[in-house]
PDB file of the backbone (N, CA, C, O) and the ligand in Angstrom, with CONECT records:
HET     ZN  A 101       1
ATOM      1  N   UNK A   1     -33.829  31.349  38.489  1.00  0.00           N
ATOM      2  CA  UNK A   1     -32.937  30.192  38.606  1.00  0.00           C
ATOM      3  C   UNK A   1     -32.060  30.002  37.364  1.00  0.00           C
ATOM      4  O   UNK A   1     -31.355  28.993  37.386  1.00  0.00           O
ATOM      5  N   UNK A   2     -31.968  30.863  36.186  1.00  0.00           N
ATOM      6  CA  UNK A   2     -31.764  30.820  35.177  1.00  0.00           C
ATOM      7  C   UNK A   2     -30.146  30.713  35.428  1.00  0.00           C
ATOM      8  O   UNK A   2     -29.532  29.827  34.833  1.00  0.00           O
ATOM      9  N   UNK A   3     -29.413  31.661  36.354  1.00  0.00           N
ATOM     10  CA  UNK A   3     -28.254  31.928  36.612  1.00  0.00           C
ATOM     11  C   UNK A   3     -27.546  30.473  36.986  1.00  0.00           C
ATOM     12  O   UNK A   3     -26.641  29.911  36.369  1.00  0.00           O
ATOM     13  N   UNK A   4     -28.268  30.016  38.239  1.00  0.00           N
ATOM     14  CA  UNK A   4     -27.348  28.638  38.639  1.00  0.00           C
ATOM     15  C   UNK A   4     -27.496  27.506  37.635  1.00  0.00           C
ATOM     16  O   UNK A   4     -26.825  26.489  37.807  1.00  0.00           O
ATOM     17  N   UNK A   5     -28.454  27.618  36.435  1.00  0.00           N
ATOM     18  CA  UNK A   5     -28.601  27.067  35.191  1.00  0.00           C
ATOM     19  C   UNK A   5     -27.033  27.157  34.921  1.00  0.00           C
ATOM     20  O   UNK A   5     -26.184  26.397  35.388  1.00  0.00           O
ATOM     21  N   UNK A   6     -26.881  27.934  34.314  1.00  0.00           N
ATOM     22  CA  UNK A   6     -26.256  28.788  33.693  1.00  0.00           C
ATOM     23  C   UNK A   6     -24.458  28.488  34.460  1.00  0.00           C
ATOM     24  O   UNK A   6     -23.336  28.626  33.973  1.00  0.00           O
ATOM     25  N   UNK A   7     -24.829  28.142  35.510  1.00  0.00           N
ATOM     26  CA  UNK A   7     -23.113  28.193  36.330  1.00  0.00           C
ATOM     27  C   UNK A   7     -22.891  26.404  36.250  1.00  0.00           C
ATOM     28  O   UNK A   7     -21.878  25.776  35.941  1.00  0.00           O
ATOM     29  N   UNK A   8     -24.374  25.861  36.692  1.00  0.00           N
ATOM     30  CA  UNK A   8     -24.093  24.395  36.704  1.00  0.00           C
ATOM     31  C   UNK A   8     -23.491  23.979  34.881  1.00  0.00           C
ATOM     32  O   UNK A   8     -22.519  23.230  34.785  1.00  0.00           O
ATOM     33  N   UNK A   9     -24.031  24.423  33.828  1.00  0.00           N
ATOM     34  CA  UNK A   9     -23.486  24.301  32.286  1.00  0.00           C
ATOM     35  C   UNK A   9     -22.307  24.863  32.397  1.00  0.00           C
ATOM     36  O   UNK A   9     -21.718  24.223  31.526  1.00  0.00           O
ATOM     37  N   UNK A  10     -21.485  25.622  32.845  1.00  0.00           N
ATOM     38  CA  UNK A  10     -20.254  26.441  32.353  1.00  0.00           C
ATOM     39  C   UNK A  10     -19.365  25.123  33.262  1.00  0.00           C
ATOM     40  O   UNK A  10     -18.219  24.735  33.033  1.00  0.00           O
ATOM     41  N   UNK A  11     -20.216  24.679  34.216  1.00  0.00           N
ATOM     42  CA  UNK A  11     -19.237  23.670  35.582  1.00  0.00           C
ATOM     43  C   UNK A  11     -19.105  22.314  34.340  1.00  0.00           C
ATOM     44  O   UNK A  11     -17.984  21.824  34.196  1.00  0.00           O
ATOM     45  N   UNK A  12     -19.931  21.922  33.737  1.00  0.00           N
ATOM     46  CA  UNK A  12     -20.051  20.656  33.167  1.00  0.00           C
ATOM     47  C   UNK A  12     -18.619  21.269  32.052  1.00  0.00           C
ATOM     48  O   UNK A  12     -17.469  20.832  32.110  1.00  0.00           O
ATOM     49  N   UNK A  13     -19.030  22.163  31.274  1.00  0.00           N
ATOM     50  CA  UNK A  13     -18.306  22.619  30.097  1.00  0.00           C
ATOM     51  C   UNK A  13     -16.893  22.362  30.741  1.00  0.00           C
ATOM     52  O   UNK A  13     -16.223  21.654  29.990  1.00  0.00           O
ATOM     53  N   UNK A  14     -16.324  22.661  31.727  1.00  0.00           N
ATOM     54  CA  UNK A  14     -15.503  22.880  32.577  1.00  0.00           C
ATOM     55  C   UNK A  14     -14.795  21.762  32.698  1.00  0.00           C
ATOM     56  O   UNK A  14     -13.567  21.723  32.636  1.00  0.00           O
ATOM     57  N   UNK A  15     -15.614  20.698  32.894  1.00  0.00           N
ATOM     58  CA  UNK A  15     -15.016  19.553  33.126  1.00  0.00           C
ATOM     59  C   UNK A  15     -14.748  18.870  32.333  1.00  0.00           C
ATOM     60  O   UNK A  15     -13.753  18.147  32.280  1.00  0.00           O
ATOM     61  N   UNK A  16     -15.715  18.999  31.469  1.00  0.00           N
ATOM     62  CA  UNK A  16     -15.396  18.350  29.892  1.00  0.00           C
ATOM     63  C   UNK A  16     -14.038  18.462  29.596  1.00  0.00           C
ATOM     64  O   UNK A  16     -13.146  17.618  29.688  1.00  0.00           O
ATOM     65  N   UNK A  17     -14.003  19.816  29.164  1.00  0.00           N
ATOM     66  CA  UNK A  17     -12.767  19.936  28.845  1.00  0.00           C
ATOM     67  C   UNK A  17     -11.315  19.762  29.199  1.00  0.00           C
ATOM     68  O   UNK A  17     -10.286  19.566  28.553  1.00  0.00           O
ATOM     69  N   UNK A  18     -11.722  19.955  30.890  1.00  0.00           N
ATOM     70  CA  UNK A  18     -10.553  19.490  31.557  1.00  0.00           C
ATOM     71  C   UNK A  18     -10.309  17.407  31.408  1.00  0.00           C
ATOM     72  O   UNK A  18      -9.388  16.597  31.304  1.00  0.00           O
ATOM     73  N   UNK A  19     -11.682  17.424  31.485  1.00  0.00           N
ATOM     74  CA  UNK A  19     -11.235  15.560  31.143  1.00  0.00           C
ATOM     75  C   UNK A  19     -11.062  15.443  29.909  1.00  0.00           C
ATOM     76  O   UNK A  19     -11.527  14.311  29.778  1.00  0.00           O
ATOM     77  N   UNK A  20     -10.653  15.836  28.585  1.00  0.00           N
ATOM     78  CA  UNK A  20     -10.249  15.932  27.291  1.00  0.00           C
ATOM     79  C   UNK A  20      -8.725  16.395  27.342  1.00  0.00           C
ATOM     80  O   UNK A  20      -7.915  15.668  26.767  1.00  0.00           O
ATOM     81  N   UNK A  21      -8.252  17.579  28.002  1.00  0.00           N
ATOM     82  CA  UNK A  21      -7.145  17.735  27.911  1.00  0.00           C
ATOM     83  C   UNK A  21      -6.549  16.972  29.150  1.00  0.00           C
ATOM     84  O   UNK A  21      -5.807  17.698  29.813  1.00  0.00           O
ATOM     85  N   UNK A  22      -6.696  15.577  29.673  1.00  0.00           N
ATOM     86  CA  UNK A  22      -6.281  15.407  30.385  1.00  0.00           C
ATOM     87  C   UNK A  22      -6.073  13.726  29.984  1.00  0.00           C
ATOM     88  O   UNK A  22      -5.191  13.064  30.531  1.00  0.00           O
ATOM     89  N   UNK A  23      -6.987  13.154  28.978  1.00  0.00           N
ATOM     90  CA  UNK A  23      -7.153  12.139  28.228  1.00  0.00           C
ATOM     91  C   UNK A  23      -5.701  11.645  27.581  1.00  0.00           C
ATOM     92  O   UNK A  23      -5.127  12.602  27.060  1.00  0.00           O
ATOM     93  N   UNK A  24      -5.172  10.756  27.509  1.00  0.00           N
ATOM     94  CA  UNK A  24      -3.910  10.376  27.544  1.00  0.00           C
ATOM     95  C   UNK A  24      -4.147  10.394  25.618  1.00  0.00           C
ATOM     96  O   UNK A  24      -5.279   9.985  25.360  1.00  0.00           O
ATOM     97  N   UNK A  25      -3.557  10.666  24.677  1.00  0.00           N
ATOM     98  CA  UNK A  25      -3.608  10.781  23.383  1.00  0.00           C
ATOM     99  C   UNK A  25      -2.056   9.540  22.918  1.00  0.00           C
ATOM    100  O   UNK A  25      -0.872   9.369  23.208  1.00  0.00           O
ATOM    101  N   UNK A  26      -3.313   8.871  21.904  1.00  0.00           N
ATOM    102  CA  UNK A  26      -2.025   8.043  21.613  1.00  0.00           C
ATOM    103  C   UNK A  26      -0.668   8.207  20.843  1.00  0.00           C
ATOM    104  O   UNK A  26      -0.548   8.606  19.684  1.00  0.00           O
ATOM    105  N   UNK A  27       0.181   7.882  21.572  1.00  0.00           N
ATOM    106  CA  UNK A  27       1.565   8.182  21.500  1.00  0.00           C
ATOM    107  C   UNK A  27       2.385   7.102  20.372  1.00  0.00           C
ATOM    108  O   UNK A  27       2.484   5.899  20.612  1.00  0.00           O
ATOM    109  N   UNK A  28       2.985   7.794  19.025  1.00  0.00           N
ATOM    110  CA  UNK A  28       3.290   7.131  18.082  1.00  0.00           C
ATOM    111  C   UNK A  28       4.475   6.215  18.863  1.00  0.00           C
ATOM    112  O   UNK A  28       5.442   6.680  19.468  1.00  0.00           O
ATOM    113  N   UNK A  29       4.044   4.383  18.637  1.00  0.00           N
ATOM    114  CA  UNK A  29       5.091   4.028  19.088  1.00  0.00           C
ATOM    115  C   UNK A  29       6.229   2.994  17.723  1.00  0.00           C
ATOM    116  O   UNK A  29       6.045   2.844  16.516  1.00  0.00           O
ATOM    117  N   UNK A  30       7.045   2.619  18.389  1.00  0.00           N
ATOM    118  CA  UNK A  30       7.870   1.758  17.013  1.00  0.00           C
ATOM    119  C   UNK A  30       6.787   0.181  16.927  1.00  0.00           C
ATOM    120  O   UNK A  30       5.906  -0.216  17.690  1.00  0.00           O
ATOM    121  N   UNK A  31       7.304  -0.356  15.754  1.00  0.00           N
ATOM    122  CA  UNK A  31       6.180  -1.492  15.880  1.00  0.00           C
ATOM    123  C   UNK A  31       6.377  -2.264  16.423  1.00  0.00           C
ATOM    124  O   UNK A  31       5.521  -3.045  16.837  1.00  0.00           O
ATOM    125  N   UNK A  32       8.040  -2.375  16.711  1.00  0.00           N
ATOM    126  CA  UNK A  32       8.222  -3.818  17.454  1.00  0.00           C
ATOM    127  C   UNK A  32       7.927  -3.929  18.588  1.00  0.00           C
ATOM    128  O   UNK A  32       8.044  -2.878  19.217  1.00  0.00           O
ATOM    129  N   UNK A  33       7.635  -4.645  19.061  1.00  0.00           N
ATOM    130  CA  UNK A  33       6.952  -4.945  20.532  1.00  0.00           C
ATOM    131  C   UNK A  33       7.483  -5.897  21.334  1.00  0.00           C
ATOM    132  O   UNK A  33       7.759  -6.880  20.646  1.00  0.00           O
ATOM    133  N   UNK A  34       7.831  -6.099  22.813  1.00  0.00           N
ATOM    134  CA  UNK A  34       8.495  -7.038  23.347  1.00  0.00           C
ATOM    135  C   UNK A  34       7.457  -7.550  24.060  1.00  0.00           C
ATOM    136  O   UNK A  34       6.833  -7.031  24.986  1.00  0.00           O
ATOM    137  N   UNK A  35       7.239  -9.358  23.188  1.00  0.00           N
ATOM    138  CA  UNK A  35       6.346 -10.290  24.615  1.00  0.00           C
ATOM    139  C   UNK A  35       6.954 -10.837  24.901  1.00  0.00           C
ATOM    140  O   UNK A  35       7.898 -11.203  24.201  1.00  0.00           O
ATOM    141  N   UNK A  36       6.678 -11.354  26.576  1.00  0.00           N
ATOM    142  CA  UNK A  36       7.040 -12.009  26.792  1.00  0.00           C
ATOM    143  C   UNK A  36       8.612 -11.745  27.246  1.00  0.00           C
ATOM    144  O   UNK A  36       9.311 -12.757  27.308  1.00  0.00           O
ATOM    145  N   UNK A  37       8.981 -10.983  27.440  1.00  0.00           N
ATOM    146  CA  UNK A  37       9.983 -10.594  27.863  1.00  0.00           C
ATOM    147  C   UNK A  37      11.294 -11.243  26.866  1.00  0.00           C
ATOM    148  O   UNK A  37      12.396 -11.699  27.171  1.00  0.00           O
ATOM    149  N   UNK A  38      10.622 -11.051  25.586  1.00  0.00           N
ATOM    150  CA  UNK A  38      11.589 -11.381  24.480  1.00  0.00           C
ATOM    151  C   UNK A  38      12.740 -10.558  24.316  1.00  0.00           C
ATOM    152  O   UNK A  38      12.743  -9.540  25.009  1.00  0.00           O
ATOM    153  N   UNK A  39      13.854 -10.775  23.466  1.00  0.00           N
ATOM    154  CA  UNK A  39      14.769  -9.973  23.189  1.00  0.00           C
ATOM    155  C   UNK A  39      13.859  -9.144  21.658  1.00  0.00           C
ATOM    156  O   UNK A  39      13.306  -9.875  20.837  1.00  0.00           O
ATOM    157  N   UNK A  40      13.844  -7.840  21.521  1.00  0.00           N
ATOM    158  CA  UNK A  40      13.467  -7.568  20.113  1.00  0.00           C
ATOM    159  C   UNK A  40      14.315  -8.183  19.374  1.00  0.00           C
ATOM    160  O   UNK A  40      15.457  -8.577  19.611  1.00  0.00           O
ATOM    161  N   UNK A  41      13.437  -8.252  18.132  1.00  0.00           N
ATOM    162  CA  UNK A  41      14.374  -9.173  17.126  1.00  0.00           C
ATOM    163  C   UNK A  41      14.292  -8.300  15.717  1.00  0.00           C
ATOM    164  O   UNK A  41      13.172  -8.232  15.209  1.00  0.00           O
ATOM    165  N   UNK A  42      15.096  -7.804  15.223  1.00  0.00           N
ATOM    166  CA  UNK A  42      15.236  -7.296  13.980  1.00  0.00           C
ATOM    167  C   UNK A  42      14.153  -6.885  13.031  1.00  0.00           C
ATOM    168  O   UNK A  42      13.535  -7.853  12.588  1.00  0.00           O
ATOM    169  N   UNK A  43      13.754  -5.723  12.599  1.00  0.00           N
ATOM    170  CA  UNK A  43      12.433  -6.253  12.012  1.00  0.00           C
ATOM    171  C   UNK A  43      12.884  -5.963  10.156  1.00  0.00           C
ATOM    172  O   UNK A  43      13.856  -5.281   9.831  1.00  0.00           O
ATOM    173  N   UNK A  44      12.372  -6.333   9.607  1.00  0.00           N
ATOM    174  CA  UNK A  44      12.654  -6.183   8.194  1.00  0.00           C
ATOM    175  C   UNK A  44      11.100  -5.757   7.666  1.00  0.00           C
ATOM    176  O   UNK A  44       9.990  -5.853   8.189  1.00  0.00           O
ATOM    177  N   UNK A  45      11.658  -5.155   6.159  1.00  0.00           N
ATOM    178  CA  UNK A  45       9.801  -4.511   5.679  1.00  0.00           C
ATOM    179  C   UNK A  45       9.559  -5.324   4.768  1.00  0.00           C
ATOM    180  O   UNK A  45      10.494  -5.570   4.008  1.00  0.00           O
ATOM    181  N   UNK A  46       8.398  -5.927   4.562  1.00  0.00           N
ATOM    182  CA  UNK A  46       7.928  -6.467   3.614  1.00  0.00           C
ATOM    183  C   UNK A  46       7.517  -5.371   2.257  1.00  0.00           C
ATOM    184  O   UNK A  46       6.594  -4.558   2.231  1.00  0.00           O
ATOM    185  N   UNK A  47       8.288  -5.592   1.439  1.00  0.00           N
ATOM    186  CA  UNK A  47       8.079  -4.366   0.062  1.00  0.00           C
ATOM    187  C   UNK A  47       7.176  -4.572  -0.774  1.00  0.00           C
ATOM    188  O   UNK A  47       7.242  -3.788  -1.721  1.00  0.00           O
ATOM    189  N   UNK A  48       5.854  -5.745  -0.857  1.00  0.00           N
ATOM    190  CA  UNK A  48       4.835  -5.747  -1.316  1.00  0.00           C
ATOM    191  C   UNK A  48       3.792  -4.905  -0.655  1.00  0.00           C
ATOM    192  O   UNK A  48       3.284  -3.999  -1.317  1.00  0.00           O
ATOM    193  N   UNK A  49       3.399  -5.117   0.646  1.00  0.00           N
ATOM    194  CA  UNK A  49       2.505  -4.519   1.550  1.00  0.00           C
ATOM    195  C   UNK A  49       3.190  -3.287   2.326  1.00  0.00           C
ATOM    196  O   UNK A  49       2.519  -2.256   2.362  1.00  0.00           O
ATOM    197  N   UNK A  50       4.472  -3.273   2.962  1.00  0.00           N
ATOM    198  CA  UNK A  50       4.859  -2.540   3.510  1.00  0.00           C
ATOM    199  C   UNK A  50       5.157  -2.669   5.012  1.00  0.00           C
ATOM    200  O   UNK A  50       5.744  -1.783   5.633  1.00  0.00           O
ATOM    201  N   UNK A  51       4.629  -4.066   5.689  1.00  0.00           N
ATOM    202  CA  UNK A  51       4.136  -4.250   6.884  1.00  0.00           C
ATOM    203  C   UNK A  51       5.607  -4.566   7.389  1.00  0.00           C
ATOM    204  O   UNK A  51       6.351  -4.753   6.426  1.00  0.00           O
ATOM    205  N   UNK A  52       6.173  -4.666   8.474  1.00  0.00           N
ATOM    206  CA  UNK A  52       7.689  -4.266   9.327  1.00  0.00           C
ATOM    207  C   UNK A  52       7.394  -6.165  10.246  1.00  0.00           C
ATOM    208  O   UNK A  52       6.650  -6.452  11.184  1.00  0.00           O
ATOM    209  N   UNK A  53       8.194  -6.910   9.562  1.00  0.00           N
ATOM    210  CA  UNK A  53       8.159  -8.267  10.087  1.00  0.00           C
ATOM    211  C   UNK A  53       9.492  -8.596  11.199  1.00  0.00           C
ATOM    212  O   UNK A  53      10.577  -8.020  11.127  1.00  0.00           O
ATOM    213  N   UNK A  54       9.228  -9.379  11.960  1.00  0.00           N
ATOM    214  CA  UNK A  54      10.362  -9.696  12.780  1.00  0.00           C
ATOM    215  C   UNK A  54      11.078 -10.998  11.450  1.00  0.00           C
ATOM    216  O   UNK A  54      10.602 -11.700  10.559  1.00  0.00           O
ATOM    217  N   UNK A  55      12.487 -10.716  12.051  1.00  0.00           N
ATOM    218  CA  UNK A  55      13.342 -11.701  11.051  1.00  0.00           C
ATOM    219  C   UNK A  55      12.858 -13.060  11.100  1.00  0.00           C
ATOM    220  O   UNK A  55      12.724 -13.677  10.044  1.00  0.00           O
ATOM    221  N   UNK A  56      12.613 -13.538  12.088  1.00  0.00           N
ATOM    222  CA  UNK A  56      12.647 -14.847  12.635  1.00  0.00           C
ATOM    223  C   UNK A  56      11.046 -15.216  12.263  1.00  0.00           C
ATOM    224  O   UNK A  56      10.696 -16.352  12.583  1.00  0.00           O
ATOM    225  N   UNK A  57      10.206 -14.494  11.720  1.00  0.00           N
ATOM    226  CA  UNK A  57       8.917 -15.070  11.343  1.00  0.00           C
ATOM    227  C   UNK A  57       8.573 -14.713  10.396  1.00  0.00           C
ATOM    228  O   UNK A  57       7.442 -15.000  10.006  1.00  0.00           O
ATOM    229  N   UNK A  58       9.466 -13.906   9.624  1.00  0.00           N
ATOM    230  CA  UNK A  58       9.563 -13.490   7.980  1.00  0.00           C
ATOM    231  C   UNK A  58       9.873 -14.768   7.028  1.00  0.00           C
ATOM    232  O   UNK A  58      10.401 -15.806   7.426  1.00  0.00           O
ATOM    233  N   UNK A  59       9.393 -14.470   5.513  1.00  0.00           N
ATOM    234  CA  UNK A  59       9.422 -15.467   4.907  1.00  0.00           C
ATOM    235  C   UNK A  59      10.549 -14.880   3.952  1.00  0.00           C
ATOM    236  O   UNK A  59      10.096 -13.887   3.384  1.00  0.00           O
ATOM    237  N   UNK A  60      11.948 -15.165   3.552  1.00  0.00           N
ATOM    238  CA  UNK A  60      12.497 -14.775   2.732  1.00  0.00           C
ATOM    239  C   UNK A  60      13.076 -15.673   1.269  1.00  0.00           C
ATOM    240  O   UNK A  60      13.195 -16.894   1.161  1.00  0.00           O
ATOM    241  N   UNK A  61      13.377 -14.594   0.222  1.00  0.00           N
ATOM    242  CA  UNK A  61      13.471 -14.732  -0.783  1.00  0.00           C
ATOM    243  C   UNK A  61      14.280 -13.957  -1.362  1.00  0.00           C
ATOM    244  O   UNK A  61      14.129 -12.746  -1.525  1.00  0.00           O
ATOM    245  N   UNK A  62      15.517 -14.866  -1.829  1.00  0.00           N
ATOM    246  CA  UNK A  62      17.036 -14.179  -2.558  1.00  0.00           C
ATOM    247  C   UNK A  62      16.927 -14.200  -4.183  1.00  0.00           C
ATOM    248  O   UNK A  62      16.900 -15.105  -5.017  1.00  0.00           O
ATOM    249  N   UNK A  63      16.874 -12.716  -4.243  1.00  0.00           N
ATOM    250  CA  UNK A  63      16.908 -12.717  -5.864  1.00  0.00           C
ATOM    251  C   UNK A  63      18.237 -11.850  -5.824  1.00  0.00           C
ATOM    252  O   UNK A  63      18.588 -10.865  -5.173  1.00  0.00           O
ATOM    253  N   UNK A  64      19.151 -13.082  -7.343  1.00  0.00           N
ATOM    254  CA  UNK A  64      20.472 -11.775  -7.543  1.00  0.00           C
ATOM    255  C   UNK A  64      21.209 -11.046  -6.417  1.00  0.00           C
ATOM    256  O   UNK A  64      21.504  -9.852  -6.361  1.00  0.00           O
ATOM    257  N   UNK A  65      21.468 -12.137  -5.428  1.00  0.00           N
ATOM    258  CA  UNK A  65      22.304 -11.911  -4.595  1.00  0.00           C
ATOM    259  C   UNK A  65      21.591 -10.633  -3.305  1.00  0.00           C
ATOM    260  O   UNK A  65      22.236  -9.921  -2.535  1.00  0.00           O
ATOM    261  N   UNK A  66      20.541 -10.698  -3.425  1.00  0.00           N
ATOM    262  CA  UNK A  66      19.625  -9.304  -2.333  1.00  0.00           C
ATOM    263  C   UNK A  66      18.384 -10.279  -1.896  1.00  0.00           C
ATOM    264  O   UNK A  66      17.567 -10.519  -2.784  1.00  0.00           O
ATOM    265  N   UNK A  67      18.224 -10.718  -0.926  1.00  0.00           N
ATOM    266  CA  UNK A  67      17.297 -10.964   0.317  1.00  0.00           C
ATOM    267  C   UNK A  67      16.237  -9.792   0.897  1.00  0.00           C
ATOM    268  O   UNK A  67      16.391  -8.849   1.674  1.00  0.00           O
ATOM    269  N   UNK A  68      14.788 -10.445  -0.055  1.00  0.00           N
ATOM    270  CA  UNK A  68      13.844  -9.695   0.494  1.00  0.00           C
ATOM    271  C   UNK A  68      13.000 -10.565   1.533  1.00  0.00           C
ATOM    272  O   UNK A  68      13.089 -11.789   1.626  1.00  0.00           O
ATOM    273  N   UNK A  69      11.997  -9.583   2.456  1.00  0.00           N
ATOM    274  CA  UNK A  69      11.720 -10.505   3.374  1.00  0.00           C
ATOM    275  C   UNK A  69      10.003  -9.881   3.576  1.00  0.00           C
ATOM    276  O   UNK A  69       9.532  -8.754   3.726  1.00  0.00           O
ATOM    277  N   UNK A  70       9.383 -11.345   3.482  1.00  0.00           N
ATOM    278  CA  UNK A  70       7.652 -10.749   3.230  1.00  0.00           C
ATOM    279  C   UNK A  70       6.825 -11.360   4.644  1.00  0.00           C
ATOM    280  O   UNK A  70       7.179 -12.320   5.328  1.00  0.00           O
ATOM    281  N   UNK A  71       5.615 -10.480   4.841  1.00  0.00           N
ATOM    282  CA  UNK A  71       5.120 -11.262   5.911  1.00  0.00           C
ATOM    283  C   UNK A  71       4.347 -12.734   5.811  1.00  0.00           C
ATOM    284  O   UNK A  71       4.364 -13.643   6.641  1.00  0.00           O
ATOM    285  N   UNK A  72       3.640 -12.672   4.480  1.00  0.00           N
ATOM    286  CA  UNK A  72       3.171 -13.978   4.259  1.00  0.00           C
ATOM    287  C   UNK A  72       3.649 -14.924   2.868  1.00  0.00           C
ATOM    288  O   UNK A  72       4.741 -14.577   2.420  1.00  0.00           O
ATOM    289  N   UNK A  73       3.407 -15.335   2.605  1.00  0.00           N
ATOM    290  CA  UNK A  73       3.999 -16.435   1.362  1.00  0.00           C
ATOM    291  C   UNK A  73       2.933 -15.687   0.376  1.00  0.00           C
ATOM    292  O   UNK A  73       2.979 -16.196  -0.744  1.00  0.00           O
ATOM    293  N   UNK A  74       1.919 -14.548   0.480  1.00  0.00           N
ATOM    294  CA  UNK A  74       1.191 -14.259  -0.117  1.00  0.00           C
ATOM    295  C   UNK A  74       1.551 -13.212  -1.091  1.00  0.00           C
ATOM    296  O   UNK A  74       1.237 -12.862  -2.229  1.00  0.00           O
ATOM    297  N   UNK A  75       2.468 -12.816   0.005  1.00  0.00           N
ATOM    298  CA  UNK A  75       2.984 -11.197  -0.224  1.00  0.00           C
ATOM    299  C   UNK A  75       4.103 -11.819  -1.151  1.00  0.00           C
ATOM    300  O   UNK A  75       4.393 -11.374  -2.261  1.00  0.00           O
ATOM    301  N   UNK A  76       4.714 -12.954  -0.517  1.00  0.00           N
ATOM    302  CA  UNK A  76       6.178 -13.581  -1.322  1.00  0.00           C
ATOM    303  C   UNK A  76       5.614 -13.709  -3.111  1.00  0.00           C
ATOM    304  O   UNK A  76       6.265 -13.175  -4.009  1.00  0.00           O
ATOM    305  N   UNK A  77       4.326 -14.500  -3.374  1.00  0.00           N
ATOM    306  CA  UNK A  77       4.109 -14.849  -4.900  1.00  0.00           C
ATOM    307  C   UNK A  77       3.553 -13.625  -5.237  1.00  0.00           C
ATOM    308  O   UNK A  77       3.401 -13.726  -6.454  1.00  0.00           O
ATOM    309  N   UNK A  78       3.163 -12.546  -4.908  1.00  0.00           N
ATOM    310  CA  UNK A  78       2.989 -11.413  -5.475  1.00  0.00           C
ATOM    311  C   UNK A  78       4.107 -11.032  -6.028  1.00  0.00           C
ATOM    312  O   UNK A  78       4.128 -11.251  -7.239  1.00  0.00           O
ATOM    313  N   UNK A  79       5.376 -10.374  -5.447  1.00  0.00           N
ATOM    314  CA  UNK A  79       6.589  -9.619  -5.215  1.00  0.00           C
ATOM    315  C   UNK A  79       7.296 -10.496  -6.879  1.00  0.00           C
ATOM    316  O   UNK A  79       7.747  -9.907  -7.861  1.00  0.00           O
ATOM    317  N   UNK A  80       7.152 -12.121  -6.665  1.00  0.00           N
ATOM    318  CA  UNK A  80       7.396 -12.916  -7.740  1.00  0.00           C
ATOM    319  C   UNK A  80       7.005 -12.633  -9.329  1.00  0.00           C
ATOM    320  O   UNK A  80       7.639 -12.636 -10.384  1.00  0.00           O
ATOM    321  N   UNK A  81       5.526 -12.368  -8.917  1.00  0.00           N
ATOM    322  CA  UNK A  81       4.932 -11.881  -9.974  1.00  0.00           C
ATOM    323  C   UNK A  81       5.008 -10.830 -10.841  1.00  0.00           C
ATOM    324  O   UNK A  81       4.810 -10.790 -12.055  1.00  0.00           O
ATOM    325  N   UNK A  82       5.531  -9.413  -9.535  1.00  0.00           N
ATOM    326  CA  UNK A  82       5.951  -8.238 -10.121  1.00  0.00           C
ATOM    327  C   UNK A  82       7.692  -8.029 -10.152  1.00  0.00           C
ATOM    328  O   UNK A  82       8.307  -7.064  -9.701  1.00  0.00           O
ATOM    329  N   UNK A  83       8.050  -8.798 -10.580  1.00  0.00           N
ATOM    330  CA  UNK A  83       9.377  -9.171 -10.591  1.00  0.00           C
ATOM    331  C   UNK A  83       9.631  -9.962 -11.827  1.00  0.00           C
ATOM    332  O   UNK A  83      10.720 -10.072 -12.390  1.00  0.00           O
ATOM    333  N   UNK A  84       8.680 -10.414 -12.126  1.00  0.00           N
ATOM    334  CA  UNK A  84       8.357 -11.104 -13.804  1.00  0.00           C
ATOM    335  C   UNK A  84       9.135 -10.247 -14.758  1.00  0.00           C
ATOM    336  O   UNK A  84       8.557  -9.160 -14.771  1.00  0.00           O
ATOM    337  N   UNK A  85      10.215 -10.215 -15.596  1.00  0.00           N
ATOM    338  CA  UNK A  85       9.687  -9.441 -16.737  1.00  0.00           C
ATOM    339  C   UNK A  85       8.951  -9.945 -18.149  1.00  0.00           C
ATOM    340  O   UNK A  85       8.888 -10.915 -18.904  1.00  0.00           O
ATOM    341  N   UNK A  86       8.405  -8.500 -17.950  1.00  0.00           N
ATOM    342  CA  UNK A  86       7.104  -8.420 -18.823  1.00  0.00           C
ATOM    343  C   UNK A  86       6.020  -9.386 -18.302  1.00  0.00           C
ATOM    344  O   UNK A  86       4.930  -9.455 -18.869  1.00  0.00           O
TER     345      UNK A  86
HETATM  346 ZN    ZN A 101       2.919  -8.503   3.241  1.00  0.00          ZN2+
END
């Protein structure tokens, strides 16, 4: 019986693999996202963290005539801080 052992494992192996290459792999998407059947809205990067904010829920801050834009007021007194000189 060793054989139909042997065919039933190659059947499993079989399937495995076919349900792996068949597994939907996640697909790099952009960050912005539409709820709600919103219009996308602009996104800007926060340059402390890096994180990609919509305009309209960004917190901004004009230094010297240039508008940066952070996701939290957290990220804003950091950016402040390293913006100190010295
Ligand atoms: Zn941030």
């Amino acid at each position: 019986m060793t054989f139909f052992r042997f065919l039933l494992l190659a059947g499993i192996i079989y399937l495995l693999f076919k349900w792996l290459l068949k597994s939907p792999r996640p697909a790099p998407r952009p960050r912005s996202f539409d709820r709600q059947g919103q219009a996308i809205e602009e996104m800007v990067q926060d340059p402390v963290c890096g994180t990609y904010v919509p305009v309209g829920q960004a917190l901004s801050l004009t230094r010297e005539k240039e508008s940066f834009y952070f996701c939290s007021d957290e990220c804003r007194e950091k950016f402040k801080q390293l913006q100190k000189p010295n």
